[in-house]
Structure formats: structure tokens, C-alpha cells
N, C-alpha and C positions, 0 to 999 in steps of 0.2 A: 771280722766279717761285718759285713754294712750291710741294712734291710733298706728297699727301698719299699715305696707304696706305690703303685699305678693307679690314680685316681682320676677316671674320666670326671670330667671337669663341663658343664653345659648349664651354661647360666641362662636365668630369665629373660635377660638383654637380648640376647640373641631370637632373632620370629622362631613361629610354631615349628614351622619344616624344618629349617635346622637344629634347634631340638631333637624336632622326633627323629632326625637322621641319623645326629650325633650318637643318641642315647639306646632310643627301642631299633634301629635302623642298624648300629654299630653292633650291640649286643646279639641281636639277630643272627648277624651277618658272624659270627665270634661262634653262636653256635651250630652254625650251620658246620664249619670245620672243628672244631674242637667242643661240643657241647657236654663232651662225656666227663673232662679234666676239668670244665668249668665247674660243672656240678659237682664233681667230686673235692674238689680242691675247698668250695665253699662252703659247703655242708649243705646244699641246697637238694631239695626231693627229688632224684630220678624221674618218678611219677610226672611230676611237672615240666621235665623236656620232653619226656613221651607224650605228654596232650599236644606239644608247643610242634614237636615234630610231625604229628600225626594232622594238623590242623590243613583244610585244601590251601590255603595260601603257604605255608609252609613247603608243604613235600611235593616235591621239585621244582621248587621256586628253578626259574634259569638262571641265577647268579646270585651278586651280593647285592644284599637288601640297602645295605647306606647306599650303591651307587646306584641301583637300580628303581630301587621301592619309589611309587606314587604316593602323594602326600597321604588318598584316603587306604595305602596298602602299610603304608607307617603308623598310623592311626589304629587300624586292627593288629599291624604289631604289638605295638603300646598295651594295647588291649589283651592281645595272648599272654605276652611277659606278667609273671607273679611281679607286684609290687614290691618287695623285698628285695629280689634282684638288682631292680631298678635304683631301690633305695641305697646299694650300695656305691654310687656314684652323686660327685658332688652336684649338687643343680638347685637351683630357687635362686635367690637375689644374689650379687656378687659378695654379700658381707657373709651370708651363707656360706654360700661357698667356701671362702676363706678362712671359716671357723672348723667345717669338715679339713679341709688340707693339715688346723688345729690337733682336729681327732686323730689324725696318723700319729703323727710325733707325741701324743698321748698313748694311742696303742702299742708306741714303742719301733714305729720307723725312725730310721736315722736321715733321710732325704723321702721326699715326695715328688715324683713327677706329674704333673699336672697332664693329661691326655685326652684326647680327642678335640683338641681344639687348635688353632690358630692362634701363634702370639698374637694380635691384633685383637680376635675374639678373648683373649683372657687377660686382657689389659686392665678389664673394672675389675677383675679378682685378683688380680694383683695387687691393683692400689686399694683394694678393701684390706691385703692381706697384709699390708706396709700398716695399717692400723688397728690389725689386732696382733702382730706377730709380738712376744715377750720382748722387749728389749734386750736382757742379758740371757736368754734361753741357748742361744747360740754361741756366746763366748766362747775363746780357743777352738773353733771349728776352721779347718780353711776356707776359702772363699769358694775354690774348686771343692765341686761336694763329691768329685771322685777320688778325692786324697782322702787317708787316713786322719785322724787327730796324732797329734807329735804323743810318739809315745805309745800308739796301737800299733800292731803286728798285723 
């Protein structure tokens, strides 16, 4: 069995709005359809999607909040979201970044996907991550990170 990690990924680099799009815009929009398994799954307070759902921008927004939301309705997103939430996605400066992608394969992911972002937009986390990744951490892994290691089942 292989664990991957989904790590939305929203570096400093990138302006405010896309940010907030990415991040409070995305998650939003995430629980708008599944807010019950997000919470559950994370160990996050019920309590806290009930204010988040009950809020007037919230409850019955017309759609999704990344493709829809204005910049100052992403902003009071930002603002409903618990910081916590928020905090478990990679974001701040690209070497940031690159040291949370760290913290998976410490918590015991075997790959990390880097998400919501654009190759292009995740280029400086890239190359931040080419200088903090361990050099021999990876040895005997395939290069394809959907193959096994030689010798797992």
C-alpha cells in the first residue's frame, strides 16, 4: 500500500486574489459539497462548519466560491475559515512550502501531490524543494512514484 498526501500548495508569489482563491475560495468551495467528510476525516469541530454554513454569504451562495467569489467575498471567506483549517495547506514563501511537502514524508506519506496549483505557479516550490529535499532519502524508489519499491507487494 502506498499513502499519498494532497497538499494544496499557494505560495506567497502568487497576488492576493489568487491566494485567496486557491486557498479560502478552494476550501470553501470543498465544503460546500463534502463539508461533513472533510470535517470528519480531519478531526475538525462540526460546530465550526455549522457557523461557516449558516453565515449569509455562505448559505446559498449560487455556486463555487473559487470560480465565482469576488475578491472582497474571498476575503470574508478567509475570514469565516478557522485558521487551523487553513493552516493545513502548504502556503507562505516558496522554501515554506517546500519544507511542509518535508512534513508529509515525515508524517509517513510515501508521494506527495502538490494541489491547487498550476505547474508554472509551483515552479519556485519546486526549486526551493530541489534544495531542501535529503539527497539519499529517496534512494531505491522508482522514478515513476506509481510503482512499487522492487520487492513490495
Amino acid at each position: 500500500m502506498r499513502v499519498w498526501s494532497v497538499l494544496a500548495t499557494v505560495g506567497d508569489h502568487l497576488d492576493e486574489e489568487a491566494r485567496l482563491r486557491k486557498l479560502a475560495g478552494r476550501l470553501a468551495t470543498y465544503l460546500q459539497g463534502y463539508g461533513d467528510l472533510l470535517v470528519r476525516v480531519n478531526g475538525w469541530d462540526p460546530a465550526d462548519l455549522a457557523r461557516f454554513r449558516a453565515d449569509d454569504l455562505v448559505d446559498g451562495y449560487p455556486g463555487a466560491f473559487d470560480a465565482l467569489a469576488t475578491p472582497d467575498e474571498l476575503r470574508r471567506l478567509a475570514e469565516l475559515l478557522p485558521q487551523e483549517w487553513l493552516d493545513a495547506a502548504a502556503t507562505g514563501s516558496p522554501e515554506r512550502c517546500a519544507r511542509r511537502v518535508l512534513d508529509q514524508f515525515d508524517a509517513g506519506a510515501d508521494s506527495v501531490v502538490l494541489h491547487g496549483a498550476t505547474p508554472a505557479e509551483l515552479a519556485p516550490v519546486i526549486d526551493a524543494y530541489r534544495a531542501v529535499r535529503p539527497a539519499d532519502r529517496f534512494d531505491g524508489l522508482p522514478r515513476n512514484p506509481g510503482r512499487t519499491r522492487a520487492g513490495d507487494s
